[in-house]
SETORNU-106803 format. One line per 8 residues: number of its first residue (from 1); their letters; for each residue z, x, y of C-alpha. Coordinates in steps of 0.001 Angstrom, whole numbers, plus 524288, in hexadecimal, padded with zeros to 5 digits. Layout:
% residues N
NUM	A	Z:X:Y ~ ...
% end
This chain:
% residues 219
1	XXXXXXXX	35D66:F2F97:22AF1 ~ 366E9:F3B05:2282A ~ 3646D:F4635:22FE2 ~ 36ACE:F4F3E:227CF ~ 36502:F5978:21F3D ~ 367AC:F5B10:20FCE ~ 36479:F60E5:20504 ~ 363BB:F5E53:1F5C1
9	XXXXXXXX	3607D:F6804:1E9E4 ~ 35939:F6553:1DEE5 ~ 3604B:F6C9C:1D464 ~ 3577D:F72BB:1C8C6 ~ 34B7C:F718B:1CF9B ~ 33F6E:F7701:1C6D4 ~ 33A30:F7F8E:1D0DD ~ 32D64:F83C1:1CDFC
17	XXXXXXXX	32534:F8E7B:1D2F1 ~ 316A3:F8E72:1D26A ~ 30BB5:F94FE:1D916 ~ 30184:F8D05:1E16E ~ 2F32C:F94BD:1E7B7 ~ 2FCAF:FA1D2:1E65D ~ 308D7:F9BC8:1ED2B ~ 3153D:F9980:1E7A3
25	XXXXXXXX	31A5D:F8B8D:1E78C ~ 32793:F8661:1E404 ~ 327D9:F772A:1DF2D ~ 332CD:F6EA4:1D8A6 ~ 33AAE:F62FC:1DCE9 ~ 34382:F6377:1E90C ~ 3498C:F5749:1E5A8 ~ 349AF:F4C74:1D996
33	XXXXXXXX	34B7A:F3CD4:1DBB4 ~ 354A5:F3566:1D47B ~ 35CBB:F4066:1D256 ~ 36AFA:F3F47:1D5DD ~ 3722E:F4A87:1DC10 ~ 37EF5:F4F12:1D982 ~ 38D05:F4AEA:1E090 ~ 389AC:F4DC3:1EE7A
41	XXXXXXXX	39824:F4842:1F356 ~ 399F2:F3B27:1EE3E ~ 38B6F:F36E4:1ED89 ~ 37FE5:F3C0B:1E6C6 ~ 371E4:F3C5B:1E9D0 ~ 361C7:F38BF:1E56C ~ 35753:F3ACF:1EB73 ~ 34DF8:F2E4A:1E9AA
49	XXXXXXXX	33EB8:F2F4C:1E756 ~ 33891:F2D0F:1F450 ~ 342E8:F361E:1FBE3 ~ 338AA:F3F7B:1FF26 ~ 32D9E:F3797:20077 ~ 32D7C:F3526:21031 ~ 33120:F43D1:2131B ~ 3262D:F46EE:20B33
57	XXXXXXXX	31B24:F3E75:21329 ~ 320D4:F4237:22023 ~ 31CBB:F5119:21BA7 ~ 32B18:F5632:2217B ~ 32BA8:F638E:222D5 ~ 33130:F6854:21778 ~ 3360A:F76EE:21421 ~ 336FC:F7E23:2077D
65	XXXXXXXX	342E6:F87D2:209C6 ~ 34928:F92E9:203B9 ~ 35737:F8DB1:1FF86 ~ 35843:F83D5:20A95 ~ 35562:F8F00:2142E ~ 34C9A:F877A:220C3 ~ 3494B:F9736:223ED ~ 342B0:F9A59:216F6
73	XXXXXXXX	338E1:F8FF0:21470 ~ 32DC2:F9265:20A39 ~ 325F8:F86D2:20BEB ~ 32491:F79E6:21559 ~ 31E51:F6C02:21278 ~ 318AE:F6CE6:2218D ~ 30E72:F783A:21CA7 ~ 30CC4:F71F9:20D94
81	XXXXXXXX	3137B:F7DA9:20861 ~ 31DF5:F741B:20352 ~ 3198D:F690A:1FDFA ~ 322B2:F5CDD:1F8C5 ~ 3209D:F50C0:1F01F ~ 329FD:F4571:1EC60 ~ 32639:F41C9:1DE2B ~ 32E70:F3A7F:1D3AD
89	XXXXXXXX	33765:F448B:1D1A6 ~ 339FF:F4890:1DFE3 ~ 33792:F5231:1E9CA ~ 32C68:F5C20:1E30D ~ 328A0:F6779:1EBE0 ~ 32046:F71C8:1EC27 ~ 3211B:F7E15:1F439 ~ 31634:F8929:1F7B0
97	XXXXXXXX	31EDB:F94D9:1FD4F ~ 31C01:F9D7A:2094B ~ 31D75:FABC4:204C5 ~ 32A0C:FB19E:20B17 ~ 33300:FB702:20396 ~ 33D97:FACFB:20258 ~ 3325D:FA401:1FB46 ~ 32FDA:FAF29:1F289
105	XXXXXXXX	33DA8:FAFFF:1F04C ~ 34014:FA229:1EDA5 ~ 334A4:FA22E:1E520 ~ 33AAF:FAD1F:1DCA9 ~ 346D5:FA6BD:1DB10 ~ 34014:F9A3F:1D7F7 ~ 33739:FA108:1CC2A ~ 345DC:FA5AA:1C80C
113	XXXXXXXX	34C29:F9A5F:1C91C ~ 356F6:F9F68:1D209 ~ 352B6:F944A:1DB69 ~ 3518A:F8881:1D344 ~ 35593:F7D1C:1DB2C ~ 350A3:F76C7:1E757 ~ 355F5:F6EC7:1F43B ~ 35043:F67BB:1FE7A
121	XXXXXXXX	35465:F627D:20BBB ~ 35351:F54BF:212D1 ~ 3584C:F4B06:21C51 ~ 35C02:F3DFE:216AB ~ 3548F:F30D6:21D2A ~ 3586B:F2810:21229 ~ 3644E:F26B1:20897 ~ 36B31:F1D81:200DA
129	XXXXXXXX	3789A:F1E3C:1FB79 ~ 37A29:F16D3:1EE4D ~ 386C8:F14AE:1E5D6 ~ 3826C:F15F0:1D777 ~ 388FC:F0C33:1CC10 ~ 391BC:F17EC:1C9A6 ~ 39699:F1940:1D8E2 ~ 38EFA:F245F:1DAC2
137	XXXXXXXX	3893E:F2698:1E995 ~ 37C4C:F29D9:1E862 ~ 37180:F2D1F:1F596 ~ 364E7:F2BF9:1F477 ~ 35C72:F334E:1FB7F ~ 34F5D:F29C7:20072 ~ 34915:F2FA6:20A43 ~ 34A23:F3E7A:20F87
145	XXXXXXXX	34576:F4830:2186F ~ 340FF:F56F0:21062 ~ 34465:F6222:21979 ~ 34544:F6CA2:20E76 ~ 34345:F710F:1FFE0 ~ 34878:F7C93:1FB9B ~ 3493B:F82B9:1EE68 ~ 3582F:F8885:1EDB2
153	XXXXXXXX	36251:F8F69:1E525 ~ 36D5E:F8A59:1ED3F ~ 37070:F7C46:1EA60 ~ 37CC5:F7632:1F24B ~ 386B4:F7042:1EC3B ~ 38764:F622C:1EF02 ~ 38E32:F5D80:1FC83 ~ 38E14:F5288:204AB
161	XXXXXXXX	393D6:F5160:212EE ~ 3A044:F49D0:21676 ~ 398C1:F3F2C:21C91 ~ 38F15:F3C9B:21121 ~ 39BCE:F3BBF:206B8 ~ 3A133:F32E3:21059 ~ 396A6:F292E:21121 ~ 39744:F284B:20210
169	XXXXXXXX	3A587:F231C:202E7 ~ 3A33B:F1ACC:20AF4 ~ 397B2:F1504:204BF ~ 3A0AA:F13DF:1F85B ~ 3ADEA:F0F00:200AB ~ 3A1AD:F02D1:2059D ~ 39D09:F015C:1F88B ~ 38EB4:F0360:1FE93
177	XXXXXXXX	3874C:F05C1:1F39A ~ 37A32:F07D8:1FB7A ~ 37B40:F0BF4:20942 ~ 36F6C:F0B2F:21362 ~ 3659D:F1549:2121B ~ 369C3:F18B9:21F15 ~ 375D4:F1D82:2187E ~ 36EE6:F2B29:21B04
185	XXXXXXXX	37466:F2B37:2276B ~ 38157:F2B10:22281 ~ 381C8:F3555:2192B ~ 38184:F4418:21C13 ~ 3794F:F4F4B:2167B ~ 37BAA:F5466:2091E ~ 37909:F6281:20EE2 ~ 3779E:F68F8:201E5
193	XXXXXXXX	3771A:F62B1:1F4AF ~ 3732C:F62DC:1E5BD ~ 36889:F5904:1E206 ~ 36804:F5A96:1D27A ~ 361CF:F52D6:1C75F ~ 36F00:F4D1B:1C0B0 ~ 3679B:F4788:1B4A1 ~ 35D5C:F4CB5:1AC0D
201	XXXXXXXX	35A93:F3DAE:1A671 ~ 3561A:F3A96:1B621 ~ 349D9:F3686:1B5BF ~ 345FC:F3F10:1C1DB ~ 34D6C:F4C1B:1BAEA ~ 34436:F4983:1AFC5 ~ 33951:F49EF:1B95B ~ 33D5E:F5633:1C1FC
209	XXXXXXXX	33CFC:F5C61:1B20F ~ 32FAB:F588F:1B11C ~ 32A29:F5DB0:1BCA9 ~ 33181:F6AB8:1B9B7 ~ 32ABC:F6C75:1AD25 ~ 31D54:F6858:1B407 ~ 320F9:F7374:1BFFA ~ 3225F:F7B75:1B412
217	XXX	31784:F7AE9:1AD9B ~ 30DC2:F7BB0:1B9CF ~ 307B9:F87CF:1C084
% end
């Protein structure tokens, strides 16, 4: 297992706001399967279907946060205020907000669309490199622990660490097409990163457009 934290953002997110027995509740997807990211140093990056699965019947505690901030939370999976579901498309969640004024505000900027895309944060505990046809690095993500989801207007840029560019060389100067799925070990955090839909013909992009157009046309 990787101890290190990361993050990924889902860029384009359809966040929708709806109201629930007179509270406001924010749903969308934090995340999409199948989806490759952009360059994130010399590898790129999918999450796989299943990836959320275990974190999901543990119950972690999971936090809904206010631009990544851990001292601004507006709602919590441990009191069912935040609830989260793994279905075809990816990670679906649903939030019902507290009522301070940084969920108002977040809400506001939501309805306006000057938030519009959201992140979320997790551990690794299992990942696979694979070089593609094309020599292209890719790591899938298997099996992760959810600390956070947080809708954001602040995407990073993509970056990777010395250590985790280094362990792709050197699984291209040993021709290792597939390493372990311990290889999680070896690679370090991608602190902050893009995780975009690259294609509209993906099957799973085409999905995420369905459900946006279902979000829209409910409550």
């Amino acid at each position: 297992m990787d101890d290190k934290f990361e993050r990924r953002f889902l860029v384009s997110s359809e966040l929708r706001v709806v109201t629930t027995d007179g509270a406001s509740v924010i749903e969308g997807y934090a995340a999409v399967f199948n989806s490759l990211s952009e360059d994130l140093g010399g590898f790129r990056e999918i999450v796989m279907p299943g990836a959320f699965t275990r974190a999901i019947d543990e119950k972690q505690d999971v936090r809904a946060l206010v631009n990544h901030d851990p001292s601004r939370v507006m709602a919590r999976t441990k009191n069912d205020t935040l609830e989260l579901e793994e279905d075809s498309i990816g990670l679906k969640f649903r939030m019902k907000l507290n009522e301070t004024q940084f969920s108002e505000d977040m809400l506001a900027q939501i309805k306006r669309r000057d938030v519009d895309q959201v992140s979320f944060g997790f551990r690794v505990v299992k990942d696979v490199y694979v070089q593609k046809e094309d020599d292209t690095m890719v790591r899938e993500l298997h099996d992760v622990d959810i600390f956070d989801v947080s809708p954001t207007a602040f995407p990073a840029y993509p970056a990777t660490s010395v250590e985790a560019r280094n362990r792709v060389l050197e699984l291209r100067n040993a021709g290792e097409p597939t390493p372990s799925p311990e290889g999680s070990k070896e690679a370090e955090a991608i602190s902050q990163s893009q995780e975009s839909v690259e294609d509209s013909a993906e099957p799973n992009t085409l999905k995420l457009r369905q459900a946006q157009l279902e979000l829209s046309f409910r409550g």
